[in-house]
C-alpha positions in Angstrom: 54.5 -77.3 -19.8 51.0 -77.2 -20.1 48.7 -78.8 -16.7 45.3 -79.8 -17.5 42.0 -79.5 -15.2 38.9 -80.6 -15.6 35.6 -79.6 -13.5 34.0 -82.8 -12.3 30.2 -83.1 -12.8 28.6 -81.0 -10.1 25.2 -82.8 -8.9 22.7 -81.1 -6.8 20.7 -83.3 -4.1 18.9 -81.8 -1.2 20.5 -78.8 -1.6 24.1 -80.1 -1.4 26.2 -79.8 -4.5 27.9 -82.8 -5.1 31.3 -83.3 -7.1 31.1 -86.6 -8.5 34.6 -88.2 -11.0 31.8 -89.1 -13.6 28.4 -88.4 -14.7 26.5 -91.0 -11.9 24.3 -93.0 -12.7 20.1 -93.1 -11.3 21.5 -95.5 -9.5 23.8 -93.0 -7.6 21.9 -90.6 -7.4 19.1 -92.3 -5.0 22.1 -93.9 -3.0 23.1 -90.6 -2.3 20.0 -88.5 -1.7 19.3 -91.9 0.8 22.8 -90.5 2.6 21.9 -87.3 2.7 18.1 -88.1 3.9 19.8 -90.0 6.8 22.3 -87.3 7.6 20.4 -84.5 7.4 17.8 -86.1 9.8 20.6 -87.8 12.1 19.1 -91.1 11.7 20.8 -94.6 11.2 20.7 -95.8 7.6 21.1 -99.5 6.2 22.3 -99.1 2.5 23.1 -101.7 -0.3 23.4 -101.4 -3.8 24.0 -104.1 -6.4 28.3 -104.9 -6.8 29.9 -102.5 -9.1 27.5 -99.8 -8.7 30.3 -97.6 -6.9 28.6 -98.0 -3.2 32.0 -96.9 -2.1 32.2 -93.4 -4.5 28.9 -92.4 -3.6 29.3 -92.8 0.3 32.5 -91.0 0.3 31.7 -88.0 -2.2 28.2 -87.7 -0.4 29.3 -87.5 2.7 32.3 -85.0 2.9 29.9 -83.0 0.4 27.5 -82.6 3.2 30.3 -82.3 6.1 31.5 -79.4 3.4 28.1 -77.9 3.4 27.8 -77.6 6.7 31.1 -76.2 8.0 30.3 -73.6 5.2 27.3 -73.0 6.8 28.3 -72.3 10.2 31.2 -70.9 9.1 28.5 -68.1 7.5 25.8 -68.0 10.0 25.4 -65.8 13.6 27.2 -67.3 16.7 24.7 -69.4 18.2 22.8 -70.0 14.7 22.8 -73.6 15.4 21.0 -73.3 18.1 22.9 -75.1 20.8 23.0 -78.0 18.6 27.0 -79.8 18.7 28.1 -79.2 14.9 29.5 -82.3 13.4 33.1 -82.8 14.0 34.4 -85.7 11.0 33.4 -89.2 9.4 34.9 -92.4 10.8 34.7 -94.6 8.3 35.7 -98.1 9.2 36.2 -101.0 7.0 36.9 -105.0 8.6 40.5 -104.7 7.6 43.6 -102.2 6.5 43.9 -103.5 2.9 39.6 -102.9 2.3 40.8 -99.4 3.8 43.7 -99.2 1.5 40.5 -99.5 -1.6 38.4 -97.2 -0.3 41.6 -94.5 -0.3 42.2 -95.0 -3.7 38.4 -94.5 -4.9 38.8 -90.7 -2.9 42.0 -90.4 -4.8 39.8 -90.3 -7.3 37.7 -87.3 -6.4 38.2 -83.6 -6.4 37.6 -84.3 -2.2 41.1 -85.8 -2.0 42.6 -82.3 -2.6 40.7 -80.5 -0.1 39.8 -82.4 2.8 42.0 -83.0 5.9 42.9 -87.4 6.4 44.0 -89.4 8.6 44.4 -93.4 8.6 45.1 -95.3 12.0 47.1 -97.9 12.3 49.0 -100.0 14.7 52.7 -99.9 15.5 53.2 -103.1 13.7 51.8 -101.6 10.4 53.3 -98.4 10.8 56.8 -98.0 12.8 59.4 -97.2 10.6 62.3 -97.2 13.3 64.9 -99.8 11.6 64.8 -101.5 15.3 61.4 -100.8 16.9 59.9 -101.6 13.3 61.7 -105.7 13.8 59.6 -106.5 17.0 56.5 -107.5 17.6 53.3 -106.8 20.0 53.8 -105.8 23.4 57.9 -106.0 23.0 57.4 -103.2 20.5 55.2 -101.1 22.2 57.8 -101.5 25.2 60.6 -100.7 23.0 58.5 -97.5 21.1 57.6 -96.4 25.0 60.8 -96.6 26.0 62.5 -94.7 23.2 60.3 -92.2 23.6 60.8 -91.7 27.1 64.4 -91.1 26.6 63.9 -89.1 23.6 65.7 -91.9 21.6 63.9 -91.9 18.3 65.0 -89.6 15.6 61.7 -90.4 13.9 59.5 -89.1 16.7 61.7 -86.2 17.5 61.6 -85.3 13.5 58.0 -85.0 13.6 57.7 -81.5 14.5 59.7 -80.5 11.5 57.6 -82.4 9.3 55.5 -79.6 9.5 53.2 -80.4 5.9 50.4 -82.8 5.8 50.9 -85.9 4.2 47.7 -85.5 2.3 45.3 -88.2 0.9 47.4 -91.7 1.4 47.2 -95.0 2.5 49.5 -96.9 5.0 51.9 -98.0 2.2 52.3 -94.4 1.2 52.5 -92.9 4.8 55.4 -95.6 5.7 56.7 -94.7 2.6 56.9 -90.6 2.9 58.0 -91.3 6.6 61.1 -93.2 5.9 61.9 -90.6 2.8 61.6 -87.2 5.6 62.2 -89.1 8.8 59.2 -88.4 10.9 57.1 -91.1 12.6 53.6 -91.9 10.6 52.2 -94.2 13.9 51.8 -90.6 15.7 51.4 -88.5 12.5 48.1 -90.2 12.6 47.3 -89.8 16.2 48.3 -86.0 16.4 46.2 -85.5 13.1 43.1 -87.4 13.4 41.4 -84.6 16.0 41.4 -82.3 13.5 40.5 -84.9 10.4 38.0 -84.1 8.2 37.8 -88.2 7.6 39.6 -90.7 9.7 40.0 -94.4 8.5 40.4 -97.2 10.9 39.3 -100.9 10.9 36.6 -102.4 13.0 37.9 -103.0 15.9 39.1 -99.6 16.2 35.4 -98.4 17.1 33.6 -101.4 18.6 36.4 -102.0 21.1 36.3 -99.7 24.1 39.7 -99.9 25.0 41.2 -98.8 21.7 38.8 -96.2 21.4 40.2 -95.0 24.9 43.8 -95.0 23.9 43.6 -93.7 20.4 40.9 -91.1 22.1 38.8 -91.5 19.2 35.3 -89.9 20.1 31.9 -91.0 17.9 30.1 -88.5 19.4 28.7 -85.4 16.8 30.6 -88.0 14.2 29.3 -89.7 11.2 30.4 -93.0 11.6 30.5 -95.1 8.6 30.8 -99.0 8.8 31.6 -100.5 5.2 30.6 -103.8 3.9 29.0 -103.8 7.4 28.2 -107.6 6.9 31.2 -108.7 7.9 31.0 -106.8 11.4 29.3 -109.2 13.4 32.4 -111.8 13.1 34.5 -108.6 14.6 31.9 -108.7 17.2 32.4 -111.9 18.4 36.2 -111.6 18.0 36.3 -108.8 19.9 34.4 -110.0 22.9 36.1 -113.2 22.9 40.0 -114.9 23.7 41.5 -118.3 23.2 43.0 -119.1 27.2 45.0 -122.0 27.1 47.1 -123.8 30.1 50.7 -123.2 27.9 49.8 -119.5 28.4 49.2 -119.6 31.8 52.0 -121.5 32.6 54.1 -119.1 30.4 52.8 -116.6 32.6 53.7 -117.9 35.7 57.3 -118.7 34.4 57.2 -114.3 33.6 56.1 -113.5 36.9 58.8 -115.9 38.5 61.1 -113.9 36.5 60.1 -110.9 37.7 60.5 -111.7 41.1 63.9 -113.0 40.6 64.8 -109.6 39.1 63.7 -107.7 42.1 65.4 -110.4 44.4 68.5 -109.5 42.6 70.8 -107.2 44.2 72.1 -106.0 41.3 69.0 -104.4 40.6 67.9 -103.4 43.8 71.7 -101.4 43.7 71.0 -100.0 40.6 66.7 -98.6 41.0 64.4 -98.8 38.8 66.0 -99.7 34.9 64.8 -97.1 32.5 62.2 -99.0 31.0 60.5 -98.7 33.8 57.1 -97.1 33.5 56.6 -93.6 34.7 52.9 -94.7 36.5 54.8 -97.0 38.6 57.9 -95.0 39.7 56.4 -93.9 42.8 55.1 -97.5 44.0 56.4 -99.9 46.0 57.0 -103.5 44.6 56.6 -106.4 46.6 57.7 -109.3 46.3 55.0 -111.0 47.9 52.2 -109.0 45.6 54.1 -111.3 42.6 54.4 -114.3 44.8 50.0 -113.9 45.5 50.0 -113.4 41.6 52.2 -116.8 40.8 49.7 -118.2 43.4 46.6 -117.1 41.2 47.5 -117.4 37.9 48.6 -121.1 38.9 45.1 -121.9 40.7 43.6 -120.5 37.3 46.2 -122.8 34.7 44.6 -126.0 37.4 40.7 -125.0 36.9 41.3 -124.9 32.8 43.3 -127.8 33.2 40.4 -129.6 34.8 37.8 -129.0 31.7 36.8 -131.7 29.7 37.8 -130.9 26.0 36.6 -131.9 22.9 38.0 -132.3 19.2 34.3 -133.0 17.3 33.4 -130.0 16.4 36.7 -127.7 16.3 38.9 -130.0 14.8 41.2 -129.6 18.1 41.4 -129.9 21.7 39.1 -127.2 23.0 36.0 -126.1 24.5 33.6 -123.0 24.3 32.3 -121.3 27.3 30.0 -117.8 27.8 31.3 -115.0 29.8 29.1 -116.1 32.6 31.2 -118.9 32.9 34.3 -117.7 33.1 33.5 -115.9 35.6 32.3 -118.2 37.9 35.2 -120.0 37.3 37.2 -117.3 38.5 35.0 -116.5 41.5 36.1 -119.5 43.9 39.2 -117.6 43.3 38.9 -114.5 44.4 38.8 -112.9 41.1 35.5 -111.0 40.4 33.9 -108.2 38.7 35.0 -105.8 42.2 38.7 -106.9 42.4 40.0 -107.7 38.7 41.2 -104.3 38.4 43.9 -105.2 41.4 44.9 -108.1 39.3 45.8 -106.1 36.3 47.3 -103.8 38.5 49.9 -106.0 40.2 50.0 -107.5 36.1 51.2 -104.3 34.8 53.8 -103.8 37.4 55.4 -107.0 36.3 55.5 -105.9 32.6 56.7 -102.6 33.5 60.2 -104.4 35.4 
């Protein structure tokens, strides 16, 4: 058997040696040295380039070039050469949604980069369980279910993971679900475990504006080069991500839950038994009340009777709604007792319901 290899065109810009699949173009070549000008001066930089020009190749090549270069660099120079300066850690690079992601992974499949760098693509539950029963649910019953398994050490996949002791290496989502259910190990937190020590990690948008997510996944920007692709599209993920949709059939639905939940601790089957196991462990040491979920019922049905109360209108929407700032939700809520200073005892007492 005979295994052929071929040296990809080596192209030097500002002192960076670049591997590029092909001969680029002039084209290319000022996309990148505009990259590199940017990153070597830690500046923001706003780059197009006509469709079909390979925007994608040259951001990817020229930036885990440059990331190369300088790990080489400090890996060569004194301790304390950098002169106090925080070395860059990886590139995010965020697309608007997981298939645009699954694209740009195929173009670094492309490149000699592919072989060498470290990789990691996040992704939710939904996309990447692999648990024949966990895998069926959806939303916040999954992540109850995956918690919950977890906790009592349930899930062969997670507990597998540990053994899976190689890197997956440069794949997409449909690949990573696809090694996972051939080894059994879980690729949800193959991604998480592996993304603090990625050389590239690829998540969508929301992943990086919304502050939550970025707290859960722990996903720091800081000393990162953060890449946002086809960045036109990000102001829609903006808006979507600073908005909701709040209608009365979910705040009645609510109401019915809470209800529920203070049947079940009413029940003295339940009260015999403690806490179930899918109970949460930040709540095991807390006493329920009753009358905390009645207060909540009380609330959450004051709130369903203000948006009942709003004049709606179908002209513009095409349906029964109406649009409102932030500002005035909130002094919708005020009346209420529900403000900026006490919202975070509302989600407290919410979270104790779901964790029943």
């Amino acid at each position: 058997f005979f295994r052929l290899f071929y040296t990809m065109p080596v192209i030097r810009i500002r002192d960076v040696d670049i591997e590029f699949p092909k001969p680029p173009y002039p084209c290319q070549v000022a996309y990148m040295e505009k990259v590199l000008f940017a990153l070597d001066n830690g500046q923001n930089a706003l780059l197009e380039s006509p469709t079909g020009t390979g925007k994608t190749l040259c951001l990817l090549c020229a930036t885990l070039a440059w990331l190369s270069h300088k790990k080489s660099g400090e890996e060569k120079g004194p301790p304390g050469a950098a002169g106090g300066i925080q070395p860059i850690r990886q590139i995010v690079y965020a697309s608007r949604t997981h298939s645009q992601l699954t694209q740009v992974i195929g173009e670094l499949k492309s490149t000699v980069y592919a072989h060498s760098v470290k990789m990691a693509v996040l992704g939710s539950r939904e996309q990447l369980c692999v648990h024949p029963r966990v895998s069926k649910a959806k939303g916040a019953v999954q992540n109850a279910l995956c918690r919950s398994m977890l906790k009592s050490h349930s899930c062969v996949f997670n507990s597998k993971l540990k053994e899976y002791g190689s890197r997956p290496g440069c794949c997409d989502i449909e690949d990573l679900v696809h090694l996972a259910k051939e080894h059994t190990f879980c690729p949800f937190f193959l991604g998480r475990e592996g993304q603090a020590e990625a050389d590239i990690v690829f998540v969508p948008y929301n992943y990086i504006i919304d502050r939550d997510i970025r707290s859960s996944l722990q996903l720091n920007l800081q000393h990162s080069i953060v890449i946002i692709d086809e960045a036109h599209n990000i102001a829609g993920s903006l808006v979507s991500a600073s908005s909701f949709d709040l209608t009365s059939t979910q705040l009645a639905s609510c109401a019915v839950e809470v209800q529920h939940t203070i049947d079940t601790l009413s029940d003295p089957a339940y009260n015999a038994e403690g806490k179930d196991d899918d109970y949460s462990e930040e709540s095991d040491d807390r006493e329920v009340s009753i009358q905390e979920f009645a207060v909540l019922k009380e609330l959450i049905l004051k709130i369903e009777s203000a948006v009942q109360g709003q004049e709606l209108s179908t002209a513009e929407w095409g349906k029964p709604m109406v649009v409102r700032s932030g500002d005035w939700i909130a002094r919708l809520l005020e009346p209420l007792g529900l403000t900026a200073s006490t919202y975070h005892v509302f989600l407290d007492c919410v979270q104790k319901a779901v964790n029943i």
